[in-house]
N, C-alpha and C positions, 0 to 999 in steps of 0.2 A: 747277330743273334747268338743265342750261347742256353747251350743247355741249360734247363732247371734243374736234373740229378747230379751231373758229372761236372757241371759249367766249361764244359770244351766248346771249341768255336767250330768244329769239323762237321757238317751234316752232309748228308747226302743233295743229289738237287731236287727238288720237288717233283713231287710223283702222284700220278691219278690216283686216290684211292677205290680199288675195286672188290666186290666182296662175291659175286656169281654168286646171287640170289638168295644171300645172306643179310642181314640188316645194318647197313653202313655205320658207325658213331656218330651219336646226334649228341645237340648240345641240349636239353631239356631244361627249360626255369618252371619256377615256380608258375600256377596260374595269376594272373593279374586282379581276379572276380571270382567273385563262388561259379557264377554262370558262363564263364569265356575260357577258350582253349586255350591251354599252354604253349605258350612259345616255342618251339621246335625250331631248328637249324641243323641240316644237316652235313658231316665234314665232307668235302671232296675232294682233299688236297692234302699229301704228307708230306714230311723230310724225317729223315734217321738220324741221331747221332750216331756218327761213326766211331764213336770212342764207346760206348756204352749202351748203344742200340733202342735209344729211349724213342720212341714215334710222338712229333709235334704236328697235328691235324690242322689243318684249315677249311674255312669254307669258301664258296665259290662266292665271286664278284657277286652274282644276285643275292646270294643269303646274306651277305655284307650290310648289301644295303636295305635288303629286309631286316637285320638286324638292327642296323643305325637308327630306323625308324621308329622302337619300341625302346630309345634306352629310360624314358619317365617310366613306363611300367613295370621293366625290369630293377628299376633303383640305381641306375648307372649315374655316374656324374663328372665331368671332366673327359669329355670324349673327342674326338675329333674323327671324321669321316675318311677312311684310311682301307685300303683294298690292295691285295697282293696281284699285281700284272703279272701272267704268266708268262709272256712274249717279252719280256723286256727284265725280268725273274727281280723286280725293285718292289720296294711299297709305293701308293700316289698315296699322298695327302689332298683330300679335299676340303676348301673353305667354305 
């Protein structure tokens, strides 16, 4: 992994994001329909570069795959089903 600002490879380790009753970062798309909600995903998971302080958000295992299941309406193409294990701190690839 490597930063998008500074491209250093140094992050911190992943951390709950918490905000005490603030409104966390969400990832908001586009609606799909005049008449259907927007896709929302909420992050629950950061790392810091340690070089440059830039915050990389993630979301939890179930928005994951909440997300995986919208990528035709979102315009996604070339995906593969992929989730950040936090007990094991790797990506799984799913087929």
């Amino acid at each position: 992994m490597r930063c998008n600002i500074c491209d250093s490879d140094r992050f911190s380790p992943l951390a709950q994001v918490s905000y005490h009753g603030h409104v966390s970062p969400r990832l908001e798309f586009r609606k799909p329909g005049r008449f259907q909600n927007r896709p929302t995903f909420a992050a629950a998971f950061a790392r810091a570069c340690l070089d440059c302080g830039a915050i990389v958000y993630f979301v939890s295992q179930p928005e994951l795959l909440r997300l995986a299941e919208v990528p035709d309406e979102l315009g996604v193409t070339n995906y593969s089903r992929r989730y950040f294990d936090e007990e094991t701190d790797a990506w799984i690839e799913e087929e």
